[in-house]
Every structure is written in structure tokens, then in C-alpha cells.
C-alpha positions in Angstrom: 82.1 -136.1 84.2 79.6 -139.2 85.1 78.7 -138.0 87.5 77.0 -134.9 86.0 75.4 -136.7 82.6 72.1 -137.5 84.3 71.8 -133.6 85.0 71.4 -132.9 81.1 68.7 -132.6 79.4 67.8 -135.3 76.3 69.2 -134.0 72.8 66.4 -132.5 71.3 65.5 -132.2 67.5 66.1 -129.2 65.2 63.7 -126.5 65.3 61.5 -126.2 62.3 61.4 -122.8 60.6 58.2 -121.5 62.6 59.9 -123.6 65.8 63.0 -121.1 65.2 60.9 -117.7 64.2 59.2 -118.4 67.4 62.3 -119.2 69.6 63.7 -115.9 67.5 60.4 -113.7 69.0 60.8 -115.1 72.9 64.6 -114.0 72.6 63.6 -110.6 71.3 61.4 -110.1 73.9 63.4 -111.0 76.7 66.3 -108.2 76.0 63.6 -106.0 75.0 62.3 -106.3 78.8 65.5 -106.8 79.8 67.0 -103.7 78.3 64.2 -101.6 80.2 63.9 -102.9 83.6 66.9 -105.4 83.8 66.7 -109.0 85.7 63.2 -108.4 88.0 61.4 -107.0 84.4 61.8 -110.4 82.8 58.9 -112.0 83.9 57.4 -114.9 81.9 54.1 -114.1 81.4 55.0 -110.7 80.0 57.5 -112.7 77.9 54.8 -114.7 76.6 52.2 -111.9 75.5 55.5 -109.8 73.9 56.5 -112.7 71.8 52.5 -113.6 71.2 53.2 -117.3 72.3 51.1 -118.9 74.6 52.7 -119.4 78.6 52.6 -122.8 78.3 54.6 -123.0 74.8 57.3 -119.9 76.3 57.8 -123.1 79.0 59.2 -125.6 76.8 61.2 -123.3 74.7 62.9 -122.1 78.3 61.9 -123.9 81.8 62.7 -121.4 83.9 63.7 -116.9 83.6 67.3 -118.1 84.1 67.3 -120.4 81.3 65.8 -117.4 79.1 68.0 -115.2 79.8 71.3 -117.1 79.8 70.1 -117.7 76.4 69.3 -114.0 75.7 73.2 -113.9 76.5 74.2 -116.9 73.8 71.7 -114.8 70.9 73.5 -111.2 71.8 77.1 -112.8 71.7 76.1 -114.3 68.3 75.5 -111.1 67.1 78.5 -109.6 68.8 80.7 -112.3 67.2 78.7 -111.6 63.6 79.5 -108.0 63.7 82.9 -108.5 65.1 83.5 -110.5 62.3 82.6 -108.0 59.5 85.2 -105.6 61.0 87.8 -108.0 62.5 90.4 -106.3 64.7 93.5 -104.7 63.4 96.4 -105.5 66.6 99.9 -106.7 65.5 99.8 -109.6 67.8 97.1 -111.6 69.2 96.8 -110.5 72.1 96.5 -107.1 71.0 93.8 -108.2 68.6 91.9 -110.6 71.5 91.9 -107.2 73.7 90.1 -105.0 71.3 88.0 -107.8 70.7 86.8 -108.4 74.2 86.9 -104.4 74.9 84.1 -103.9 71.6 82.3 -106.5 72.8 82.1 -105.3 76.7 81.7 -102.1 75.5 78.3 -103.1 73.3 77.3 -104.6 76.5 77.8 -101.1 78.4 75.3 -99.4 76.0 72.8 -102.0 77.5 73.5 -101.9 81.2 70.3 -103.3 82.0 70.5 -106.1 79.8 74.1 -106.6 80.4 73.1 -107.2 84.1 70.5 -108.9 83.4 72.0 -111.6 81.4 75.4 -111.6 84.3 73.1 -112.3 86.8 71.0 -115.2 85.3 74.8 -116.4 84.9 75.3 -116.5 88.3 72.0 -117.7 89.3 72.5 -120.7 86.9 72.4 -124.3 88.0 73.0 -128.2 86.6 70.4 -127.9 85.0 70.6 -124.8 82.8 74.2 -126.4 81.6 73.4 -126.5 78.1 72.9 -122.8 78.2 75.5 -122.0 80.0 77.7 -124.1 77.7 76.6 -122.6 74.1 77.7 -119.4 76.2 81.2 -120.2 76.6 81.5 -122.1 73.5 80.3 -118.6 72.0 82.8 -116.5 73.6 85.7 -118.8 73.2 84.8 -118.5 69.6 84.8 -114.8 69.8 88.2 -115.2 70.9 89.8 -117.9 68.4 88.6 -115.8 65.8 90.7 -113.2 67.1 93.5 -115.1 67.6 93.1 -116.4 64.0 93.2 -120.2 65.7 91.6 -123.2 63.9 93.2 -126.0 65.3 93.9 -124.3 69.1 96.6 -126.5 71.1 95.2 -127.6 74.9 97.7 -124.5 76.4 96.2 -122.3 74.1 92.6 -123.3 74.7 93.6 -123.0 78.7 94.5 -119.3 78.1 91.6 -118.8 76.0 89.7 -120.2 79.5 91.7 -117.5 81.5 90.7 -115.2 79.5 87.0 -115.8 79.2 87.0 -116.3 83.2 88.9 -112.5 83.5 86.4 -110.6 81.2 83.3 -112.2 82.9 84.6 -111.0 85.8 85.2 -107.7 84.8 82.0 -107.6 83.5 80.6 -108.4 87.0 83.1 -105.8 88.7 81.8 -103.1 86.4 78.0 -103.8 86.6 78.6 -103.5 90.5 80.5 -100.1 90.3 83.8 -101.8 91.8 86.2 -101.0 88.6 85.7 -98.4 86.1 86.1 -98.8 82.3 89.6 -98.0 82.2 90.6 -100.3 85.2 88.4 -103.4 83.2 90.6 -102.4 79.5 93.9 -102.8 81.9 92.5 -106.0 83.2 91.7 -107.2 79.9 95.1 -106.5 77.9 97.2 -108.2 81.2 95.1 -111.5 80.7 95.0 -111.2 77.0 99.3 -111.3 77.3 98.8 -115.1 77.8 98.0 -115.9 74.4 101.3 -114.5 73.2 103.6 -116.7 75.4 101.3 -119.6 74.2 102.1 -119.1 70.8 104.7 -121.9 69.2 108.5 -120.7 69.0 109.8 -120.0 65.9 111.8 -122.8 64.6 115.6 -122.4 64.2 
């Protein structure tokens, strides 16, 4: 919306090859801390002297510990979605296949509960301003999804239940790192929502 554009931050260029092995070391860093004390262990400085970059350069890589870490969450989902991807799922329909999906991918996240809540709660934390993060987040795990789905060219019904179901498993993911649903209560919540992309699929034609 208008409204919004002058919240965003100015394209910037692509990273050169050191630009990225450094961004690579900052992200490493911050799920390494991450992983061992969750959200309060992430603290900049310590970022800085993990990654060997100096404070000011860990800065204007990532503004702010919420920026980082929403981040840290776009670099784990890539990885997620890389290793998904070598062993796709095996479901008859696509909803079937977007559940196990979801349910790997949560359940890579359980092995790292500090990390996991962590990266939820500079989520929730997030402002305007760390939009672009937040967005190469989504875009991330609705990708996760249309890959499971086997969707190139998603219709806009489709991409709404995609939206549904990206909403649910975040909130199940919250739910479950606050010890309000249990693993098997989050896999029925999963597999109701991930029903809608059936009924969004086209009718066969007569």
C-alpha cells in the first residue's frame, strides 16, 4: 500500500562474494547463540566477535537483533526447503503431501527449541521496518509449500489457502513453544488447514 512504501528500506546492491561469506558468518553465529541461550543470548556484540566482523560492519548487514534474527529464520527455512527438496514428500494428494511437509519442517525446528523460539519471537517483535525480512520469510515458506503442492503457476484461491496455511503453522509453532498444544494436537492442526488446498484444486473437466 502507499501508504507503507516510505517504511522500506532502498533496494540495495548484490553482495559481493566476501559481502556474502561475511553475511553467511553473522547468520551462523546468530543460531549458533541462538541455539544455546535462545532470544536474550543474541546479543550483537557477541555476534560480532563470533562472526569476526567488526560491531560497526554486523550494523549494516542487520540494524537491529530482530532484523538478525528474522533473518536467521529466512537462512534456516532455505535450508529446510533445500533438504525438503532432495527427499520430496510421498502423500497421494496435496494436502497430504503439504502436511508432511510442514510437520518435517516443524519438527527440525523442535530439535532446536531455543533457536526455534528465538527466531518466533523476533517475528513477533518485528516492526515496518524489518518488512523486508519479514517478507523473504513468507515468500520462503509459501515456497516450501508450492513445492509441495507441485504449483508453478498458483491461482489467487490457491495462493489464499497457501496464506491460511502459513498463518496456521506459525501459530502452531507459537502454541507449541509456549506449552499450550502438544506435538500431536499441532499435526491435527496442520492436516485440518492443509484440507484447503484440496477443495482449491480445479474440477476435473467433464
Amino acid at each position: 500500500m502507499p501508504a507503507e512504501a516510505s517504511t522500506s528500506r532502498p533496494a540495495t546492491p548484490p553482495l559481493t562474494e566476501r559481502q556474502e561469506a561475511r553475511r553467511r558468518r553473522i547468520l551462523h553465529a546468530s543460531a549458533q547463540l541462538a541455539s544455546r541461550g535462545g532470544f536474550d543470548a543474541v546479543q550483537m556484540r557477541e555476534v560480532a566477535e563470533s562472526s569476526q566482523v567488526a560491531l560497526g560492519t554486523l550494523y549494516r548487514y542487520f540494524p537491529s537483533k530482530v532484523h538478525l534474527l528474522v533473518a536467521t529464520m529466512q537462512d534456516q527455512l532455505e535450508h529446510m526447503h533445500g533438504t525438503l527438496r532432495k527427499k520430496p514428500p510421498a502423500g497421494d494428494t496435496a494436502a497430504e503431501r503439504v502436511a508432511e511437509t510442514l510437520m518435517r519442517a516443524f519438527r527440525a525446528l523442535q530439535r532446536e527449541p531455543h533457536l526455534a523460539d528465538a527466531m518466533v519471537r523476533a517475528l513477533t517483535f518485528a516492526d515496518r521496518s524489518v518488512s523486508p525480512e519479514v517478507d523473504q520469510v513468507s515468500r520462503q515458506t509459501t515456497a516450501i509449500i508450492l513445492d509441495a503442492v507441485g504449483l508453478e503457476n498458483p491461482t489467487a484461491e490457491q495462493l489464499s489457502a497457501v496464506r491460511v496455511i502459513e498463518h496456521t503453522w506459525h501459530s502452531a509453532l507459537v502454541t507449541w513453544l509456549s506449552g499450550r498444544a502438544s506435538i500431536a494436537q499441532v499435526k491435527i492442526d496442520i492436516e485440518t488447514v492443509c484440507r484447503l488446498i484440496d477443495l482449491t484444486e480445479p474440477a476435473p473437466r467433464g
